[in-house]
Structure formats: C-alpha cells, structure tokens
C-alpha positions in Angstrom: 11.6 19.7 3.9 15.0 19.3 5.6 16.5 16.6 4.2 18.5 14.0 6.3 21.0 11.2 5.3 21.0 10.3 1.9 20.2 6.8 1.4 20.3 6.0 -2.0 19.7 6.7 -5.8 19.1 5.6 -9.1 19.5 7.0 -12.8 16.4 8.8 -13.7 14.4 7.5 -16.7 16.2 3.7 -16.6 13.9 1.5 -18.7 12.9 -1.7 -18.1 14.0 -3.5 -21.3 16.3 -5.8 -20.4 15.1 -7.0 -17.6 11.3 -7.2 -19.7 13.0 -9.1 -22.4 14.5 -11.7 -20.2 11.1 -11.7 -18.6 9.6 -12.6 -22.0 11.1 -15.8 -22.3 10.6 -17.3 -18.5 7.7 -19.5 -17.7 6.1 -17.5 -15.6 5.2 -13.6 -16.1 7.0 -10.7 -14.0 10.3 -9.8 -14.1 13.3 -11.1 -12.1 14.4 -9.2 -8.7 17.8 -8.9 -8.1 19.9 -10.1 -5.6 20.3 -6.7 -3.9 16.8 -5.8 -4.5 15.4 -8.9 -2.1 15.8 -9.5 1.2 14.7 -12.5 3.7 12.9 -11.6 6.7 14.5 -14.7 8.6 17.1 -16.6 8.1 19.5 -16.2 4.7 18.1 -14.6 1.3 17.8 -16.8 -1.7 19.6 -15.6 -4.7 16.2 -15.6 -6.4 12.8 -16.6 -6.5 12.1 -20.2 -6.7 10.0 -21.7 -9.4 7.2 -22.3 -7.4 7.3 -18.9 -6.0 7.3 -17.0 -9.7 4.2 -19.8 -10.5 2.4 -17.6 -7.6 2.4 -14.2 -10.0 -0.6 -13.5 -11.9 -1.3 -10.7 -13.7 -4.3 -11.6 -16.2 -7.8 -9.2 -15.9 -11.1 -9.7 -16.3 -12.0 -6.0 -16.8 -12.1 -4.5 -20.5 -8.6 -3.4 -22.0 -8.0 0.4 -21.2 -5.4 2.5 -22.2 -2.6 0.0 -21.3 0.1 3.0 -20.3 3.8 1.8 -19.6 5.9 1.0 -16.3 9.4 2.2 -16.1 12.3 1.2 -13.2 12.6 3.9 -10.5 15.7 4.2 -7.9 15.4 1.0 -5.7 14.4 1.8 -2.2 17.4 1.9 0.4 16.2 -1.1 2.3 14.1 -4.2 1.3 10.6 -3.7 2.9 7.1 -4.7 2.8 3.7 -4.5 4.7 4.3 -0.3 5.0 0.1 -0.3 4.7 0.4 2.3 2.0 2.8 5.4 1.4 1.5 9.6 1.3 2.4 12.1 -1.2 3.2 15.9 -0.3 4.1 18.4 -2.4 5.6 16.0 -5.1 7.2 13.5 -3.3 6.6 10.5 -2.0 7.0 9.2 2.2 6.9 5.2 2.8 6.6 5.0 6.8 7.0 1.7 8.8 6.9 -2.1 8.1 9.0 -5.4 7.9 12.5 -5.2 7.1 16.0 -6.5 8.0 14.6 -9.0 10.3 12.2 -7.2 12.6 8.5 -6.5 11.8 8.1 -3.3 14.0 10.5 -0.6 11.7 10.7 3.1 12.0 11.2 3.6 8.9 10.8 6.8 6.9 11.9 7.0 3.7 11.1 9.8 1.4 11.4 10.0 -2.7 12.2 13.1 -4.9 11.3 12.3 -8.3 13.4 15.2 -9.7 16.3 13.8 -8.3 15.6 10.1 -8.2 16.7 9.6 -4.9 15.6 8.7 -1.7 16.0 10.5 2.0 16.0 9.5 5.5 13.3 11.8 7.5 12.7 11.7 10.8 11.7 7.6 11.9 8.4 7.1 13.1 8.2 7.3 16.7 7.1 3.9 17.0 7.9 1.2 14.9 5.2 -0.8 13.4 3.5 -2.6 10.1 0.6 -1.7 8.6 0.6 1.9 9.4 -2.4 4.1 7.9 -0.7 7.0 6.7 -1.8 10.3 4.7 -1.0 13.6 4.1 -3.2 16.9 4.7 -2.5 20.3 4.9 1.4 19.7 5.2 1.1 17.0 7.6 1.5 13.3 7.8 -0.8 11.5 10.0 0.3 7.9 11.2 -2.3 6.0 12.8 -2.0 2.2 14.7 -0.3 -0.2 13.5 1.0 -3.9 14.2 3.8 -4.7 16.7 3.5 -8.3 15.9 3.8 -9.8 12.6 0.2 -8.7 11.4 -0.7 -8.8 15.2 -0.6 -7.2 18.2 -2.9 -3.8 17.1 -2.0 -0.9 18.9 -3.5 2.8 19.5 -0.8 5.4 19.3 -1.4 8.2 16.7 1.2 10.8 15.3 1.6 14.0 13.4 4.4 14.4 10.9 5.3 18.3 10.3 6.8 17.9 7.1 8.5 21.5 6.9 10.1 20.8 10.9 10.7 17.3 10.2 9.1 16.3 13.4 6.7 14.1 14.7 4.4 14.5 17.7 2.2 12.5 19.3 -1.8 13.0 19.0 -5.0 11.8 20.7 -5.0 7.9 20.1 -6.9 6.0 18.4 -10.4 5.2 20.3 -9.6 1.7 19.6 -6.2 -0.6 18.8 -6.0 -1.3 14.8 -3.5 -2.1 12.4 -4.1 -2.4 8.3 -6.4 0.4 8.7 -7.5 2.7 5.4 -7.0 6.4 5.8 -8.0 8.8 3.8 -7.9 12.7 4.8 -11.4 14.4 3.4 -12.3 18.5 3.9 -9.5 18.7 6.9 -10.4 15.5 8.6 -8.8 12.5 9.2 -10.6 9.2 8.4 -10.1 6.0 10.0 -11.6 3.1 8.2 -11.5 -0.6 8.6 -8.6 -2.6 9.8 -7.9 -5.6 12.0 -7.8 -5.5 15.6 -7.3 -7.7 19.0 -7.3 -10.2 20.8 -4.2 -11.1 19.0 -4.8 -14.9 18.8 -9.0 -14.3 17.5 -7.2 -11.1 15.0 -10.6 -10.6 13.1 -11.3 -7.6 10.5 -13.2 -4.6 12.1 -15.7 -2.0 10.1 -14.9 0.7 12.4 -15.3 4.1 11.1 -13.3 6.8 13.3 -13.0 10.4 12.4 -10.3 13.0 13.7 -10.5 16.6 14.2 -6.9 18.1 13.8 -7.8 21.3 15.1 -9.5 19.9 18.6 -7.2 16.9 18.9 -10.7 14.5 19.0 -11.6 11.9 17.7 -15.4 10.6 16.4 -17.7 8.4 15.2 -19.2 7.5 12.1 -21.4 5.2 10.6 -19.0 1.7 9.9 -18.3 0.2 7.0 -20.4 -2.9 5.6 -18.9 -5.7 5.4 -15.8 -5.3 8.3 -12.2 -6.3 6.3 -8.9 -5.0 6.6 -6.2 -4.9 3.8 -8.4 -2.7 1.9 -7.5 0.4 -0.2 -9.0 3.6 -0.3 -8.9 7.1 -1.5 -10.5 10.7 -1.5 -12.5 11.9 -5.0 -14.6 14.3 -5.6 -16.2 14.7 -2.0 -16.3 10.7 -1.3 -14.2 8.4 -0.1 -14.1 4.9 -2.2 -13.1 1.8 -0.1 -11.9 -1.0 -2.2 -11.2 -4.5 -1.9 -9.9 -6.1 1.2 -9.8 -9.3 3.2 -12.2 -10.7 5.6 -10.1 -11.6 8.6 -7.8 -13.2 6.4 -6.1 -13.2 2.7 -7.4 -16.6 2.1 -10.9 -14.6 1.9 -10.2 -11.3 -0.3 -13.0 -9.3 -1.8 -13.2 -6.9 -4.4 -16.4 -4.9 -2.7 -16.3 -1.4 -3.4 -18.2 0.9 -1.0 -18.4 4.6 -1.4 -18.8 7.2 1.7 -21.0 10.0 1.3 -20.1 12.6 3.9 -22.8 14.6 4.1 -25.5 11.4 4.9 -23.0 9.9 7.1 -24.0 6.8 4.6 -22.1 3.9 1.9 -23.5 3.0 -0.6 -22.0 0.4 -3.4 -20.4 0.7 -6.4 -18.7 -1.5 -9.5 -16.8 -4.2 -7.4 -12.6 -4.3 -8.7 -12.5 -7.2 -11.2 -9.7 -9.0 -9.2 -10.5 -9.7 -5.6 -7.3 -8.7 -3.6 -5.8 -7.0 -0.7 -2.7 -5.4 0.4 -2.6 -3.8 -3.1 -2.3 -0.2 -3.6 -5.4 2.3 -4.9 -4.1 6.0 -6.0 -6.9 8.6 -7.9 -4.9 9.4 -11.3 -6.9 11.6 -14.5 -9.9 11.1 -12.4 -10.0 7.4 -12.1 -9.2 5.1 -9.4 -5.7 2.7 -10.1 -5.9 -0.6 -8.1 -2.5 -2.4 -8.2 -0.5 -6.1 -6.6 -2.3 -7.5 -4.0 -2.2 -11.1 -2.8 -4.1 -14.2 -2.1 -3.2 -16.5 -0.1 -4.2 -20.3 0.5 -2.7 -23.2 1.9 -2.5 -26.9 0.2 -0.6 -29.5 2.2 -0.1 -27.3 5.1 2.1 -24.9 3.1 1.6 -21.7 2.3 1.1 -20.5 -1.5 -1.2 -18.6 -3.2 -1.4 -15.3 -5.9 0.9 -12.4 -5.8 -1.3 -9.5 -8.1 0.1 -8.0 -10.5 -3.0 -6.7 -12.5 -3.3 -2.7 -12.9 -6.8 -1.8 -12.8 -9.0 1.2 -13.1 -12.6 2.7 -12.1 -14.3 5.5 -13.5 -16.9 7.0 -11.1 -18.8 8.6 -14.1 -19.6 5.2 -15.5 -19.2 3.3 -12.7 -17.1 0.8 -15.1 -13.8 -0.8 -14.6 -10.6 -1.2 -17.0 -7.3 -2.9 -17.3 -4.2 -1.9 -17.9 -0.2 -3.2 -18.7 0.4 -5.1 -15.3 2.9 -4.5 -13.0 6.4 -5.7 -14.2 7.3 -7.1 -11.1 3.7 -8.7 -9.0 4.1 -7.6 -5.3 1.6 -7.1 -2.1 1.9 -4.8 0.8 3.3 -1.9 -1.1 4.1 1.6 -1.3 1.9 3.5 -4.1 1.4 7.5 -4.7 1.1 9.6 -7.2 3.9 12.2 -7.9 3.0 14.4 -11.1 1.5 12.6 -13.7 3.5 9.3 -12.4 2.2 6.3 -10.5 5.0 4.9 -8.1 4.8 1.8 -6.5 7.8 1.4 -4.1 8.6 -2.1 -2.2 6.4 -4.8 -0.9 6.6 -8.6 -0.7 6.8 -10.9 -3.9 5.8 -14.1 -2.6 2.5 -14.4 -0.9 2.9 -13.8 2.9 5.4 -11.8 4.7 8.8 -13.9 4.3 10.4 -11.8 1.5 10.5 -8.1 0.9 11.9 -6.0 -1.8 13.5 -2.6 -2.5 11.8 -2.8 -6.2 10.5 0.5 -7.3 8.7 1.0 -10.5 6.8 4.2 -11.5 3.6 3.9 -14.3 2.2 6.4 -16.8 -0.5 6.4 -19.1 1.5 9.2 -21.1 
C-alpha cells in the first residue's frame, strides 16, 4: 500500500506494568489515560478522568472464566478519536476510517496500523466525513458505507470503495436507504448491510434492515431483516454465517446482548447463546475460531445527567458449543472503538472512555491469548 504521512509511533512490545500497577491501587478498575492520550470534544480537556467518570468502568463477567490471555500497550493512535463504528483488517494491518475528533463529529479520517513497525500512516481520507461508518475489507478493498453527519444523527447514503494497492477511494451505488452505526460484514464476495439507525433525525430509531451489495454489478439487494431492529451492534463472518451481536434498541439506555446468526443459503436468522454483558458500541473480531466481544457502554441518566457503564469485559463464544467465556478485561474500558485482528493479536485502537461521546482517546492496546 503506498504509504502517506507518517503520523506516529510507538516502541513495539511496551508493557503495561506500570501503568497496571498504579491501576492496582485506585478505587476504581482500568488504567489511567494520559494527558496526551485524551482529548475533549468541546470545550478544554481535563487533565484526567474524574472520579465519577472512572466509577463508570466496569469490567466484571458473568460468563465462565476462559483462558484469561494478556493485553499489552500498542503505539497510541495519532489523534484522539471515537465513534469510528469499527476498523477493517487487510493483509496484516489494521485501517480505522471516520469518527469524532478534534472538535467536529464528521472526520475523514484514515489511519492505518503496521504491526511490524508499530506505527501508524495517513491513507487517503474518506471522501466524506462521517461517524459510525460500516467498514470492511474484501478482496483488497475497503468498503465504507453511511454514516452520521450529525452527532449520532443525520444518517446519510453515500457508499465508497477503498483500493488499498492505488490508495484511492471511489464512489459506489448508495445505500438504498440513509443509515449510520450500521454492521457490515463482507460474506462469499458480497457486501452485507445489517442494522443501524436511521432518520428523521429528531424520531433517530434503530432499523433491522438487511441490504446486500454486488461489487461486480454495482447493485444493491434485499434480504430477509434482522429480528429485533438495533444499531450499535457488532458482527462478523465465520464459517459461512454471519453472527450479529448485541446492540441497542434506539438508544444505549436499552442495550441487548441478542445474538442472531444469518444463514445464507435460507435467507433466514436464527438465535444463538446471547453475550453475557448486554452492550453496544463494543467491538466483536473472530480469533482461534471463537467470537471476542470487547468495551461497550451503557448509558442512563439520574438527575438529568448523563452517566452510565463504560465495558471493559473481554468475552468469547464458541459456535461449537454455543457457550460463552470470559477473559482478562480490557486495561483501559472504552466504547466506540476500533478492533481487528492482525496475526494472532487482537487490537483495539481508540474510542470514548466515559459513557457518551464528550471524550475520545488515542489509547491503543493489542490482546493475545498466547
């Protein structure tokens, strides 16, 4: 891939301990952010995160311990940034497209991550800026698809194609209907569309829609919709079927861990094991043949303020048993993230760590189960 400015880096292999032994002794679990590492939306960025805003991490499981595996600190991304919807993976490395960051909600951005290096790239920006981007990767593509313009409002329908090799995007049919925090997920050279939120922008509800696109005729189609319409939700691609997980209905104040499964070739769901924790804007990634849910938030209101959970539980299905497990949590809780899976690594790249969109984070942390 040609590769543009060079944004930023980090030591390959930095551990966590420090920062995890500090974290031992505050009252609440997760580790600090630094300064550099967290930005404000609006207004000025606090030098760190308030008591009440670390009481919002949670990390504790339900689900059976698992192999508990082991998180290590990863080159920070070059900007603060949350509510990507997601990141792709190609050919070992890792592309986070869109979302909030330094003070606007509608970003270009398009940051890609060499493992082998530990550095991040600038690739070509996203021909529209926008949150909540579905994004994946096929056949040396990237496919972008709707999007917010608004913060988490203001769905629109533009589509585009990535060439990863020409570093180019180009535009493609458009959606058949507006939708941002869409779940894509690219299945025997087709592009699925599933879920999301859509207008009118002051009634923003979650939609079950299930769209289907045909690279090689530029069309999109229908399929049968989801059950139970949400947004927020992740999904993923194994062994012939795509598994929809968790979600919100409308909004994070009503998460779900319902797990649907798509078979292809009945144009049916059917259900499966729900995810212990109930969450959404959390990331999902297929690693040794299981499913890896991770962050996520809930949010609530008491008093008219906003407050809530920010996930950091690491859990994982296994479609043979149909059973879930848990594993160590994230060291540092956040929502709207950036997850992929770059050789036998897990990397989970910004995202907000308060519940809500006022804060984002260039955190970057990578897990194993080696």
């Amino acid at each position: 891939m040609h590769r543009r400015t060079l944004l930023a880096s980090g030591v390959a292999g930095l551990a966590l301990g420090a920062r995890a032994a500090a974290a031992q002794t505050a009252p609440h679990h997760g580790l600090p952010v630094p300064p550099e590492q967290l930005r404000a939306l609006r207004g000025p960025t606090p030098p760190g995160l308030t008591p009440e805003q670390l009481a919002q991490r949670v990390v504790a499981s339900p689900a059976p311990p698992g192999r508990p595996g082991r998180w290590v600190a990863r080159a920070p991304l070059p900007v603060p940034r949350s509510e990507m919807a997601w990141a792709t993976a190609w050919e070992g490395r890792m592309h986070v497209i869109g979302g909030y960051g330094e003070g606007a909600v509608d970003r270009p951005y398009h940051h890609v991550y060499d493992p082998r290096e530990d550095r991040w790239h600038q690739a070509a920006p996203l021909p529209r800026g926008a949150n909540h981007v579905g994004v994946v990767a096929d056949a040396g593509r990237i496919y972008a698809l709707g999007g917010f313009t608004g913060q988490n409002r203001g769905a629109h329908a533009d589509a585009f194609v990535y060439d990863i090799a020409a570093d180019r995007w180009d535009r493609i049919a458009p959606l058949p209907r507006p939708r941002g925090a869409g779940a894509v997920v690219a299945l025997d050279g087709r592009i699925h569309h599933i879920g999301g939120a859509s207008d009118p922008e002051r009634e923003r509800a979650s939609v079950g829609w299930h769209e289907v696109y045909d690279p090689r005729a530029d069309r999109w189609e229908i399929r049968k919709p989801l059950p139970g319409a949400r947004d927020h939700a992740g999904a993923v691609a194994h062994a012939g079927r795509i598994h929809l997980i968790g979600g919100r209905f409308n909004t994070f104040e009503y998460n779900t861990g319902l797990h649907h499964v798509y078979l292809p070739d009945r144009d049916t769901w059917e259900e499966r094991a729900p995810m212990p924790t109930p969450r959404s804007g959390h990331g999902l990634v297929v690693l040794d043949g299981r499913l890896f849910a991770m962050g996520g938030e809930t949010g609530r209101f008491e008093n008219g303020r906003l407050t809530g959970t920010v996930h950091g539980q690491m859990e994982s299905y296994d479609p043979a048993t149909d059973t879930w497990a848990s594993h160590a949590p994230m060291p540092t809780p956040r929502h709207g993230l950036g997850a992929a899976v770059l050789g036998r690594w897990i990397h989970v790249a910004g995202g907000g760590p308060v519940v809500g969109g006022a804060l984002q984070t260039s955190t970057h942390e990578a897990f194993t189960l080696d």
